[in-house]
N, CA, C and O atoms as a DFTB+ gen file, in Angstrom:
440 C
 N C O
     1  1     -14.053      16.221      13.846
     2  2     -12.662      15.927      14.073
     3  2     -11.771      16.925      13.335
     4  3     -10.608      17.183      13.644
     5  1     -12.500      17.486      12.264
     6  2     -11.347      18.329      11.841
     7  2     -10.554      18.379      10.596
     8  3     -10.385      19.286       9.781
     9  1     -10.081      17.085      10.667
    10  2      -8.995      16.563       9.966
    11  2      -8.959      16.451       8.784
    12  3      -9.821      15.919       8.084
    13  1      -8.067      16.887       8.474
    14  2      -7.663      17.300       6.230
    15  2      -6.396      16.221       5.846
    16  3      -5.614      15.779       6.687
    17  1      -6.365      15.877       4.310
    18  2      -5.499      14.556       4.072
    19  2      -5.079      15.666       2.889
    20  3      -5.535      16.655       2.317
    21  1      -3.784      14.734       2.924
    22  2      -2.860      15.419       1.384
    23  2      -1.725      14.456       1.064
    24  3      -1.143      13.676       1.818
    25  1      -1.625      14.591       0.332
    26  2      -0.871      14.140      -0.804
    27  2       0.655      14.144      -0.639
    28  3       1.161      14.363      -1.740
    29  1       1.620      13.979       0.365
    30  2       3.292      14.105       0.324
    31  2       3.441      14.401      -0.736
    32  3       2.763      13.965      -1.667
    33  1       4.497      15.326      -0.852
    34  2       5.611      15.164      -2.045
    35  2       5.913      13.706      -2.418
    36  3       5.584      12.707      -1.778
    37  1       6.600      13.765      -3.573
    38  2       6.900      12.513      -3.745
    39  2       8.508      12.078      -3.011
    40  3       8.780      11.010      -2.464
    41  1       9.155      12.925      -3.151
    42  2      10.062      12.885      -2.123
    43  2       9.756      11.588      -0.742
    44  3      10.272      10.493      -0.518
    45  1       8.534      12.493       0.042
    46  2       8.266      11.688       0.898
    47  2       7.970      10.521       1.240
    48  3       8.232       9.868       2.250
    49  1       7.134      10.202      -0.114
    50  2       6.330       9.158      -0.308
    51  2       7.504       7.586      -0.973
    52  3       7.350       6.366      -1.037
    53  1       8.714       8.658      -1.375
    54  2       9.935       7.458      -2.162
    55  2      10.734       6.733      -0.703
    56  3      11.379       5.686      -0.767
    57  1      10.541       7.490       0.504
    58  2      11.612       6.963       1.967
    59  2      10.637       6.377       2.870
    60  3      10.898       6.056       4.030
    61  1       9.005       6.189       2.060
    62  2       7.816       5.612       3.156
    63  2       7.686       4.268       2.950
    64  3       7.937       3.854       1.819
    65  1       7.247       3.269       4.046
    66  2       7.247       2.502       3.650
    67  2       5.867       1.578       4.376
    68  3       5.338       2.164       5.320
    69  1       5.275       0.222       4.007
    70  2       4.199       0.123       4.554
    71  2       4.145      -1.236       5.287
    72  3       5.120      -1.859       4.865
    73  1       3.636      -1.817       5.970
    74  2       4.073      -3.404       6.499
    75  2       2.384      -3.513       6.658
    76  3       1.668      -2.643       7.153
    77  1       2.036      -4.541       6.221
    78  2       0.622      -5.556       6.074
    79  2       0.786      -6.450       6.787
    80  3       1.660      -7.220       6.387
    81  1       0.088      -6.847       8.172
    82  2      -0.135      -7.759       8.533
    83  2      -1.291      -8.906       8.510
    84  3      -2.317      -8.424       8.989
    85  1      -1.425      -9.902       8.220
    86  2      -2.215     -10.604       7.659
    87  2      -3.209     -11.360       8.708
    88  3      -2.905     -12.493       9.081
    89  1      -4.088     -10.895       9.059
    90  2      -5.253     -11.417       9.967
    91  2      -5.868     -12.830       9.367
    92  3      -5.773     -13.865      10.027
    93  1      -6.374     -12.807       8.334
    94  2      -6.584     -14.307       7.199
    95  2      -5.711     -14.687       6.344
    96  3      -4.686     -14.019       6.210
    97  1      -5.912     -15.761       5.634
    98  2      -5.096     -16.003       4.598
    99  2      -5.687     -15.277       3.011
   100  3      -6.838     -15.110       2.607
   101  1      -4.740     -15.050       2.561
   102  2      -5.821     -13.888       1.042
   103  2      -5.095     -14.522       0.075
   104  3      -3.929     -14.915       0.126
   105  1      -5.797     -14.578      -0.706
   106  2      -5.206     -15.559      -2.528
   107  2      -6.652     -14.708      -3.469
   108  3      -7.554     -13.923      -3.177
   109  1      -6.197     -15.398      -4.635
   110  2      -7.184     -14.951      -5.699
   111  2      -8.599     -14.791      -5.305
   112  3      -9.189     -13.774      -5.671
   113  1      -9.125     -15.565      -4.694
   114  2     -10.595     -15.949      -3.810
   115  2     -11.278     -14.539      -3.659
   116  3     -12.277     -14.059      -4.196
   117  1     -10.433     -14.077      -2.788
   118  2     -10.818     -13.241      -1.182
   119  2     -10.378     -11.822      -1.538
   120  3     -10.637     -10.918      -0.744
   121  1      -9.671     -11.541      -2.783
   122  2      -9.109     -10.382      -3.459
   123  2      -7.843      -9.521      -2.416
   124  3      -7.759      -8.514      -1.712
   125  1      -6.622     -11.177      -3.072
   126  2      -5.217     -10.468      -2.251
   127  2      -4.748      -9.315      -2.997
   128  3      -5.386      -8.754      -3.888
   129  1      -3.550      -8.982      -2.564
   130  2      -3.003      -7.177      -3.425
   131  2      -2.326      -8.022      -4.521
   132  3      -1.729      -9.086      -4.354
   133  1      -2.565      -7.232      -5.882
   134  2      -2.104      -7.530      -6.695
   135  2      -1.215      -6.279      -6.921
   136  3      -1.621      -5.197      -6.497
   137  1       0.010      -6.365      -7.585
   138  2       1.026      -5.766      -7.277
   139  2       1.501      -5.557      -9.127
   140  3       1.203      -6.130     -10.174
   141  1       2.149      -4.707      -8.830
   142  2       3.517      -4.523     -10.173
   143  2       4.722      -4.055      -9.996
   144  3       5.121      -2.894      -9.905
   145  1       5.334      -5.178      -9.950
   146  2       6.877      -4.808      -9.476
   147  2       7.287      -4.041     -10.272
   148  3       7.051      -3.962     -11.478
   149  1       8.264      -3.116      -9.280
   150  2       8.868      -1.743      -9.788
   151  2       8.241      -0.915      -9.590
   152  3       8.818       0.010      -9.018
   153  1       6.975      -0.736      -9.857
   154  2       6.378       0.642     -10.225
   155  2       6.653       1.688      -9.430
   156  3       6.501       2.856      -9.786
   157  1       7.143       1.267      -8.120
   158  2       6.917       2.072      -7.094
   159  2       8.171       2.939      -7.490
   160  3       8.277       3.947      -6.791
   161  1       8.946       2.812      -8.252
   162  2      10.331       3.145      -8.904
   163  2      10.126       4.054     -10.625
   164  3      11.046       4.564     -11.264
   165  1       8.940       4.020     -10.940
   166  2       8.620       4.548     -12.255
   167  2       7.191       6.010     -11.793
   168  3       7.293       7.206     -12.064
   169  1       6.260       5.464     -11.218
   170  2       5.267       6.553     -10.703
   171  2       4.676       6.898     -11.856
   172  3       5.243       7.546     -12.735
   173  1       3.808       6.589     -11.897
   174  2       2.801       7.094     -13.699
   175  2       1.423       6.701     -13.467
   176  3       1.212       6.002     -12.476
   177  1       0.668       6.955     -14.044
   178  2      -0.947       7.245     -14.052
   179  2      -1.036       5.428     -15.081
   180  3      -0.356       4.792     -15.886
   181  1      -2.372       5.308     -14.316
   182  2      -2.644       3.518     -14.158
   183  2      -3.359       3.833     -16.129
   184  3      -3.488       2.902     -16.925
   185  1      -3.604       4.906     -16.373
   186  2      -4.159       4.790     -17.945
   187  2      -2.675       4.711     -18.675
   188  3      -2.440       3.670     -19.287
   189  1      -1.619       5.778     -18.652
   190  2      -0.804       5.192     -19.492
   191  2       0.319       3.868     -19.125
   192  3       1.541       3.879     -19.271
   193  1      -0.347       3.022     -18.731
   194  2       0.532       1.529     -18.305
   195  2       0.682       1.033     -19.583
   196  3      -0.309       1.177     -20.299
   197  1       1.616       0.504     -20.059
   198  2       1.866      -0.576     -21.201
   199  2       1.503      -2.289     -20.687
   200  3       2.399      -2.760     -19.987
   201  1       0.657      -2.960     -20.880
   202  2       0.185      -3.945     -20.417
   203  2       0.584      -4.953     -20.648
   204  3       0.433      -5.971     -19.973
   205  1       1.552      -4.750     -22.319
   206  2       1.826      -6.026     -22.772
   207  2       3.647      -5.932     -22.430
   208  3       4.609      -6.458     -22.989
   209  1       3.536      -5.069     -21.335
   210  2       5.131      -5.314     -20.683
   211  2       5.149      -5.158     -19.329
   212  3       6.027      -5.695     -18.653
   213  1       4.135      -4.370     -18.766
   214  2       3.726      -4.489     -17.130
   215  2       2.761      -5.600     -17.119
   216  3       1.671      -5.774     -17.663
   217  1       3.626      -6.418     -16.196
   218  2       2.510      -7.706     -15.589
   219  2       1.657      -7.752     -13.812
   220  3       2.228      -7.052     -12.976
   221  1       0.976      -8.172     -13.551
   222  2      -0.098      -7.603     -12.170
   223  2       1.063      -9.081     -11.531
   224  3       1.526      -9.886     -12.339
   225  1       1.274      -9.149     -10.433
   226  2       1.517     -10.443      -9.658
   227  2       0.782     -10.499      -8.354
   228  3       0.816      -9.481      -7.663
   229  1      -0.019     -11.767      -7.824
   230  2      -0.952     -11.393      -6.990
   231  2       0.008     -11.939      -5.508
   232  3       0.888     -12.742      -5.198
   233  1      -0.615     -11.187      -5.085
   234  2       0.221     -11.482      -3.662
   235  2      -0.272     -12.289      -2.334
   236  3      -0.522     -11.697      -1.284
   237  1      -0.398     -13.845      -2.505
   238  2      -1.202     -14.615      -1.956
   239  2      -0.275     -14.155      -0.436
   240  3       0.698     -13.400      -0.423
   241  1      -0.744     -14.676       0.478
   242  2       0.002     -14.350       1.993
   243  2      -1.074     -15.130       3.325
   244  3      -2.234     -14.913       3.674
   245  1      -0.386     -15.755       3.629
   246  2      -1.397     -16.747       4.677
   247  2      -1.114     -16.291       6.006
   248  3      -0.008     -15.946       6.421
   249  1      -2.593     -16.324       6.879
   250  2      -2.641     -16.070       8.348
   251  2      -1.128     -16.249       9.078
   252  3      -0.287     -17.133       9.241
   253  1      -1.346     -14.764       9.423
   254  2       0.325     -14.249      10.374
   255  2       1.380     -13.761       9.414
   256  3       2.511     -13.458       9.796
   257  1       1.013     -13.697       8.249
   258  2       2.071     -13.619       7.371
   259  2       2.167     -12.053       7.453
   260  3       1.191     -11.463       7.915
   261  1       3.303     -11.304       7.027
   262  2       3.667     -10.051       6.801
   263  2       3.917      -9.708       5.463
   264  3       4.402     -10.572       4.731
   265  1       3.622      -8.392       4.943
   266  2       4.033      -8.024       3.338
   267  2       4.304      -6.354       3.857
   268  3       3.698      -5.437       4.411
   269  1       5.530      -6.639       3.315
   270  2       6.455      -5.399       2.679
   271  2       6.781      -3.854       2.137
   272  3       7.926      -3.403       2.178
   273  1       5.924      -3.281       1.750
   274  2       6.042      -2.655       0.257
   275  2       5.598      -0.989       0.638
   276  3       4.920      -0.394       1.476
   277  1       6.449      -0.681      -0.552
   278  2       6.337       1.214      -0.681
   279  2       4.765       1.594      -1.164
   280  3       4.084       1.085      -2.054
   281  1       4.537       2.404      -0.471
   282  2       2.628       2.944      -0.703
   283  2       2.901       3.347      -1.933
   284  3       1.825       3.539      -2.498
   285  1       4.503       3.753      -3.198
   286  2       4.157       4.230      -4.179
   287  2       4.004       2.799      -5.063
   288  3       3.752       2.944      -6.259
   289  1       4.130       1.547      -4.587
   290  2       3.987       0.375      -5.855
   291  2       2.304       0.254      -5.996
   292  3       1.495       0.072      -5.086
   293  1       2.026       0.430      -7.580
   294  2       1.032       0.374      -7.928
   295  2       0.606      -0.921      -7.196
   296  3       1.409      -1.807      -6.905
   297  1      -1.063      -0.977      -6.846
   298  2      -1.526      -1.630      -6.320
   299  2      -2.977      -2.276      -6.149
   300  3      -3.522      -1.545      -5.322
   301  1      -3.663      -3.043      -6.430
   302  2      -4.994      -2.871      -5.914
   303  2      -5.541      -4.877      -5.389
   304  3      -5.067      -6.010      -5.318
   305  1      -6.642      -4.207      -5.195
   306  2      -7.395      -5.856      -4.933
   307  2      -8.701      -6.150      -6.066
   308  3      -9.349      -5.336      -6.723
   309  1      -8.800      -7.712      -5.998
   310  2     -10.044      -7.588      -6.865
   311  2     -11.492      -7.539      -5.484
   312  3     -11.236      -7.305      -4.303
   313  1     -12.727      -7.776      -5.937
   314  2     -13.536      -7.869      -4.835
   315  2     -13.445      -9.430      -4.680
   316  3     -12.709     -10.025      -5.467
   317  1     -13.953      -9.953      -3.980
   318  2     -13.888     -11.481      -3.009
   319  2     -15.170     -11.455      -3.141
   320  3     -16.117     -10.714      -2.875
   321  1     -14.750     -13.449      -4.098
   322  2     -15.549     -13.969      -4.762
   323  2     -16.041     -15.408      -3.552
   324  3     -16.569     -16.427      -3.998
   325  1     -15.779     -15.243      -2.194
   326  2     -16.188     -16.426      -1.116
   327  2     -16.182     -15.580      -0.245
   328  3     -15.838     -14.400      -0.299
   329  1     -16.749     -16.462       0.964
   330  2     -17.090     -15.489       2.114
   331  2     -16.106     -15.386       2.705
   332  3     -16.242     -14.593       3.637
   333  1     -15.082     -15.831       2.628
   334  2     -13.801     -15.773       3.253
   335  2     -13.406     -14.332       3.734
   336  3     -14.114     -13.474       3.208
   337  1     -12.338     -13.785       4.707
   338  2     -12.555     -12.929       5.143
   339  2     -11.152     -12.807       4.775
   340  3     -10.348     -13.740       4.763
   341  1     -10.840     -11.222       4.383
   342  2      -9.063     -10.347       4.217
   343  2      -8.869      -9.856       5.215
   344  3      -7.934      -9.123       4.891
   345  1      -9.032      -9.672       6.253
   346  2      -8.577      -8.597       7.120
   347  2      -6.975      -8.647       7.305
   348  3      -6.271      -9.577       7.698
   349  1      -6.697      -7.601       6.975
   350  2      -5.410      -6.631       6.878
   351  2      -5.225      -5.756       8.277
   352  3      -6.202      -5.101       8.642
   353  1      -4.089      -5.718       9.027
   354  2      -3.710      -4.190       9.584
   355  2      -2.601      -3.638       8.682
   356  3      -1.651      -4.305       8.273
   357  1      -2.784      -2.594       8.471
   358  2      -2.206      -1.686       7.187
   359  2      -1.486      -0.550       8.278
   360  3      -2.128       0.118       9.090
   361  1      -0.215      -0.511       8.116
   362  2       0.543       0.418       9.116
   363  2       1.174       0.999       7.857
   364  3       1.681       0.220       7.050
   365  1       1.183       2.532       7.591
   366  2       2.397       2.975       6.929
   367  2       3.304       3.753       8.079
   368  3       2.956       4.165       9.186
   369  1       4.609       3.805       7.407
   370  2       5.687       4.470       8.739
   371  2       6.496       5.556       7.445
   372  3       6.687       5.210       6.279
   373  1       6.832       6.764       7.990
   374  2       7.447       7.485       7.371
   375  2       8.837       8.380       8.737
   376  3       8.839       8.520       9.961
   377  1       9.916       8.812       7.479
   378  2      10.954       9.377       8.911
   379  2      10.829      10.657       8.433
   380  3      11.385      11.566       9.050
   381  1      10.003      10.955       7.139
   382  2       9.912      12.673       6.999
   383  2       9.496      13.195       8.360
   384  3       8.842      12.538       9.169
   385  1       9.945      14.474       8.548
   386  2       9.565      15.658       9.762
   387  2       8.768      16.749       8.718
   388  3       9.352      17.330       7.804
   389  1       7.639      16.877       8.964
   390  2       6.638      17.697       7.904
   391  2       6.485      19.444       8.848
   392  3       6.293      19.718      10.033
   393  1       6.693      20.321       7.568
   394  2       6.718      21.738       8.162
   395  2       6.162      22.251       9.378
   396  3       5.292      21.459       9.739
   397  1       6.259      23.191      10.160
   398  2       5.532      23.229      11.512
   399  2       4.021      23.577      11.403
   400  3       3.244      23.493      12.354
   401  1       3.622      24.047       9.927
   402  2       1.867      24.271       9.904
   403  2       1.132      22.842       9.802
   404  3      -0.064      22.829      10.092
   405  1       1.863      21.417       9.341
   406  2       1.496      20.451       9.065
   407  2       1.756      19.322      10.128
   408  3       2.758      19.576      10.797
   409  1       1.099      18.079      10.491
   410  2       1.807      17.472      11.231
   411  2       0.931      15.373      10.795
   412  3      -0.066      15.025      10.161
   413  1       2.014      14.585      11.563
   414  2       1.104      13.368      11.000
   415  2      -0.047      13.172      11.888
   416  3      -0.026      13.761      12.969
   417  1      -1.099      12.391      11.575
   418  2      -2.285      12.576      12.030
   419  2      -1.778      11.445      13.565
   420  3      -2.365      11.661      14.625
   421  1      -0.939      10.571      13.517
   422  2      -0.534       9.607      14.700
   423  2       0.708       9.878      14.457
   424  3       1.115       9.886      13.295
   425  1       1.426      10.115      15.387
   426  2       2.643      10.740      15.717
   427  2       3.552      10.334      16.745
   428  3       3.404      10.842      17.856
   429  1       4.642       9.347      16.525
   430  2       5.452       9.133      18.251
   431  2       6.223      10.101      18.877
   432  3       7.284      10.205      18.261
   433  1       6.163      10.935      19.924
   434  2       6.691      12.058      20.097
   435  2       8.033      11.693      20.893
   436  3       8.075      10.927      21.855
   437  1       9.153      12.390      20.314
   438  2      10.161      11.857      20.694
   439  2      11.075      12.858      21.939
   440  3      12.128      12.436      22.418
């Protein structure tokens, strides 16, 4: 296929944004996104976090539900501790126009 991945500026990455749609319901169990508000507004490496002032908030979200959020808010899941199932569709959308040697890998041509 070809195909090479990189890294936006951050520029790009501050006007992107991502929408989660929720195929199951996900809570602590099943390892929903645990989140840290703001971060997506600070940008820093997950070793120098201050812990005893950044707090994780988990982001429970039940079948059909939608979630929000900038690809720069720190983020992760734990692994799933039942057989329960996460399935996610994970769409990010961006309105950057990227140089003419570069282009997005899915693209609506206008």
């Amino acid at each position: 296929m070809n195909m090479f991945a990189v890294q936006p500026p951050i520029d790009i990455l501050q006007t992107n944004f991502t929408v989660r749609i929720h195929l199951d319901d996900t809570d602590d169990s099943n390892g929903a996104l645990k989140v840290i508000s703001g971060s997506h507004d600070k940008v820093y490496r997950h070793e120098n976090i201050d812990w005893q002032i950044e707090k994780e908030t988990t982001c429970e979200v039940n079948v059909g539900g939608i979630m929000i959020m900038r690809p720069l808010l720190m983020h992760s899941s734990s692994l799933s501790t039942t057989s329960n199932r996460r399935r996610v569709v994970h769409i990010e959308f961006s309105k950057a126009i990227l140089p003419q040697e570069i282009d997005w890998a899915e693209k609506e041509a206008y």
